[in-house]
Each structure stands twice: as structure tokens, then as C-alpha cells.
C-alpha positions as CSV (number, residue, x, y, z in Angstrom):
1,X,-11.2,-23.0,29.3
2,X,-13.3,-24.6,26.4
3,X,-14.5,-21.5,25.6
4,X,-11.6,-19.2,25.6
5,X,-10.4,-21.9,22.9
6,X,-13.2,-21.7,20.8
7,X,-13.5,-17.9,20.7
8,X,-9.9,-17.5,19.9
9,X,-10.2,-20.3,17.2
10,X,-13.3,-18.3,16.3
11,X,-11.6,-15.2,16.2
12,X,-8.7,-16.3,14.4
13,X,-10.9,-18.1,11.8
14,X,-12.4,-14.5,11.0
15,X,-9.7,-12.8,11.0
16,X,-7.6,-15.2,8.3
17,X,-11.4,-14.8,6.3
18,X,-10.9,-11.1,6.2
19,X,-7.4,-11.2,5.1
20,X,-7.7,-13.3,2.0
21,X,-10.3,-11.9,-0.2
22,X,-11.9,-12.7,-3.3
23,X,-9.2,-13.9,-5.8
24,X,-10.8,-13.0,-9.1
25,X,-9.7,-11.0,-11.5
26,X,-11.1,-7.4,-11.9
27,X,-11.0,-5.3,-15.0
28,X,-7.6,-2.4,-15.3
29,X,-6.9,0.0,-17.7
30,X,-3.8,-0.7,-19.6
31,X,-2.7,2.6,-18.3
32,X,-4.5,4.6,-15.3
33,X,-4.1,8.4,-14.5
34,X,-5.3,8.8,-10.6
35,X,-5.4,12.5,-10.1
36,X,-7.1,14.9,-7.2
37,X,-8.9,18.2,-8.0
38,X,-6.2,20.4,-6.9
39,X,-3.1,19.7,-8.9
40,X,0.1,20.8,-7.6
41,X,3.1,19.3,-10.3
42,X,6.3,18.4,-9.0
43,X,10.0,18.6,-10.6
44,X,11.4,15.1,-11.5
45,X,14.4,16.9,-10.7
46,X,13.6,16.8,-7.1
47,X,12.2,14.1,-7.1
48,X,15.2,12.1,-8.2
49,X,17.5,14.1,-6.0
50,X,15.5,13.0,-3.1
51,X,15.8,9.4,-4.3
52,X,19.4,8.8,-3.0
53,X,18.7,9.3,0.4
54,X,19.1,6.1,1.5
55,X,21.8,3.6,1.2
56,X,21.7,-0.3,-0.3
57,X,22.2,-1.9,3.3
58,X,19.5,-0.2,4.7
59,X,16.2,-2.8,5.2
60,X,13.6,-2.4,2.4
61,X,11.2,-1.2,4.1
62,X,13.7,2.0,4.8
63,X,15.3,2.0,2.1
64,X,13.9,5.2,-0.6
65,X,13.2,4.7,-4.1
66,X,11.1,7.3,-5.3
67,X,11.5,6.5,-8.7
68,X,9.7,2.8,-9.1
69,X,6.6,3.1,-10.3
70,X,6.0,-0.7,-9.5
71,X,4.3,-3.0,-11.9
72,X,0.5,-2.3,-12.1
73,X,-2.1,-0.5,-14.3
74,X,-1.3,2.8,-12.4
75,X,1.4,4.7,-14.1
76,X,0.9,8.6,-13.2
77,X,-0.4,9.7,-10.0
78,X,-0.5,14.1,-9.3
79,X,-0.9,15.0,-6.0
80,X,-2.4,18.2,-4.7
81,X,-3.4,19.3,-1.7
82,X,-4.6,17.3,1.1
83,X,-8.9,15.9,-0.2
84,X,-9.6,15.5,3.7
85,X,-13.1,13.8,2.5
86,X,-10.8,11.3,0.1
87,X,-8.9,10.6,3.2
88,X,-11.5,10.0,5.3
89,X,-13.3,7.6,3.2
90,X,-9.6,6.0,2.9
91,X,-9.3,5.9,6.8
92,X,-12.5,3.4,6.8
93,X,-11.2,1.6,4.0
94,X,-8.0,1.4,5.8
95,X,-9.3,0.2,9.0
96,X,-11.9,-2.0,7.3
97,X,-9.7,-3.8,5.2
98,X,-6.0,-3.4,6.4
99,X,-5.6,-3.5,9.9
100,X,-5.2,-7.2,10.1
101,X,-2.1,-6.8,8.9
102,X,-1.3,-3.0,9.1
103,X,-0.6,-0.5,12.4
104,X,-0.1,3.0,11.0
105,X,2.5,3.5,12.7
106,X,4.7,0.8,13.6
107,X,5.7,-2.7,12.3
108,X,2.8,-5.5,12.8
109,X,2.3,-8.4,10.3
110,X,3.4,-5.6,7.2
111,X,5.2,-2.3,7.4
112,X,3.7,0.9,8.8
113,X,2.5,2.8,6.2
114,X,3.5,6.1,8.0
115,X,5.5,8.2,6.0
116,X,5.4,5.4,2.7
117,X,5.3,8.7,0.5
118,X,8.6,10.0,1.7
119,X,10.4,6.5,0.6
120,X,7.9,5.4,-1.9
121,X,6.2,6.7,-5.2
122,X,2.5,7.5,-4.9
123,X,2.1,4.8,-8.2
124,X,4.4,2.0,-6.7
125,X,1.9,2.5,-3.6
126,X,-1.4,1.7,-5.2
127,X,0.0,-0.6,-7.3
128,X,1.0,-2.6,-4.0
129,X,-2.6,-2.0,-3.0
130,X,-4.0,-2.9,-6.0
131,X,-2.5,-5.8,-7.5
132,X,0.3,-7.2,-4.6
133,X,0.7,-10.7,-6.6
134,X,1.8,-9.4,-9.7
135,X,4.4,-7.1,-7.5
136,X,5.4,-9.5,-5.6
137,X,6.0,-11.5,-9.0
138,X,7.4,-8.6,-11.1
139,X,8.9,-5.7,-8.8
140,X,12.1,-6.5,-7.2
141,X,11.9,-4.2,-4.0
142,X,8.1,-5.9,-3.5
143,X,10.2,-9.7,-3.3
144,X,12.7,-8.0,-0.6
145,X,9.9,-7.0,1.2
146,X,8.4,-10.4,1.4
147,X,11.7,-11.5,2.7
148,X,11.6,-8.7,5.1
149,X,8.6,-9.5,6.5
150,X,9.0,-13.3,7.2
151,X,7.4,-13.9,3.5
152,X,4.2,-12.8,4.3
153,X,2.8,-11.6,1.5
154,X,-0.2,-9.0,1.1
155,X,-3.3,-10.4,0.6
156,X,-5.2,-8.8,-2.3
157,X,-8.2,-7.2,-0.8
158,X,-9.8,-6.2,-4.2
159,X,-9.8,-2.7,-3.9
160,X,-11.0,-0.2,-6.8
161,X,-8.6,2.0,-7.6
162,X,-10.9,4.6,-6.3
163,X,-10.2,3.0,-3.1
164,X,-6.8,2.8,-3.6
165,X,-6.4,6.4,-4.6
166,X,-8.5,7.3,-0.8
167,X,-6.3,4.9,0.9
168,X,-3.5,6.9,-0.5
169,X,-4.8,10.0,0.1
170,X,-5.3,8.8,4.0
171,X,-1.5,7.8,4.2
172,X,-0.9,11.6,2.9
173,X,-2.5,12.1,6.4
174,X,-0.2,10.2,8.5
């Protein structure tokens, strides 16, 4: 019995480790362009008729806004076609540094980030990755998801925004 205790306090103790990260501050652009090889441009006409798809009651993690760009050093963010070797390296990144907190595809600890890109900008996304205190602090829909989520908030992993552009690129995947 003593030792199922002390591997789950063990294994607990390692997990909340992983989670937290190193707090320091890392160096951002004022403004950062994260772009792919393969640039395919969209209309900001269709993108802001696809951003009343959802209505105000809906929970925040279902509710679409594909307009906020969040608060964060990433302000433009052209998509192309699917990098499958930028995904891959953001499916280890993923795994390595999320899934504490993360199943793709259902509700754990944080939301599932399967289908994000259908109710969230691809910049309001890696500026959650990125920089999740000064979100949490600045960007109204990042607060209501705290609240969603039993105000648990993201735990900055310290990502580069190369890594947060492959971790993107995976969720394009999902």
C-alpha cells in the first residue's frame, strides 16, 4: 500500500513539474509575421462572415470569434497548405509539453484543441500558446475561459514561436 502512495505522490509531483515551466521572460518582436511556404490568402470577408456562427450563450470554449487576434507579439499568421513535417514536429511538441493538460479530442484539465481553427484565429491561438498570462490578463474570451475551466489557467511552457507555429500547424491536422 506504501508504495502505491508513493508512486502516485511521485507521479503527481512530476507531472505538476512538467506543467509549470520556467517563468522567465523570453525575447518577442513587437510585431511577429508566422507564415508557411505555401501561401494560400484568405478574404476577411469570409472570414468575418464566418465569425457569427455562434451565439453569446454558447460556452467559450464553443463560442466562434474568428476575429480576435488575442494580445501577444503574433499579429498576422497566413496559412497554406498542410507542412506535414511542421506538424509532425508539432505533434511531439504537443505530446511533450501539453498533454498534462490537453486530450486532442475531448475536454481534460483544458479544452480540446480539435477543430480550435474553426472557432479561433490562427494568431489568438499562438498567442494563447505563447504568452497565456498576459491573455489571461488582457483578452476577455481568455478570462471566460479560465472560468470555464474551473480557473485553471495555462501554464506557460516557454515555447518559441517556431514551436508555436508547429503546434499550430499539428492542430491544422486534427
Amino acid at each position: 500500500m506504501k508504495s502505491k502512495s508513493l508512486s502516485f505522490m511521485l507521479l503527481a509531483g512530476c507531472l505538476t513539474l512538467l506543467s509549470c515551466g520556467d517563468k522567465s521572460a523570453k525575447p518577442t518582436s513587437e510585431e511577429s509575421v508566422i507564415t508557411n511556404e505555401r501561401k494560400i490568402e484568405t478574404s476577411a470577408a469570409s472570414t468575418a462572415n464566418s465569425a457569427t456562427g455562434s451565439t453569446a450563450d454558447a460556452p467559450p470554449s464553443e463560442r466562434i470569434d474568428l476575429i480576435n487576434k488575442g494580445k501577444g507579439p503574433i499579429k498576422t499568421v497566413v496559412l497554406g497548405t498542410i507542412d506535414q513535417a511542421m506538424a509532425a514536429k508539432g505533434q511531439e511538441v504537443f505530446k511533450t509539453m501539453c498533454t498534462a493538460c490537453h486530450k486532442t479530442d475531448k475536454r481534460f484539465i483544458g479544452p480540446a484543441p480539435k477543430g480550435i481553427l474553426e472557432r479561433r484565429t490562427p494568431e489568438w491561438v499562438m498567442n494563447m500558446i505563447l504568452n497565456p498570462e498576459n491573455m489571461i490578463e488582457n483578452d476577455p474570451l481568455a478570462q471566460e475561459l479560465i472560468k470555464e475551466f474551473n480557473g485553471a489557467p495555462m501554464a506557460n511552457q516557454n515555447l518559441t514561436e517556431e514551436e508555436a507555429r508547429a503546434v499550430l500547424e499539428y492542430f491544422r491536422t486534427l
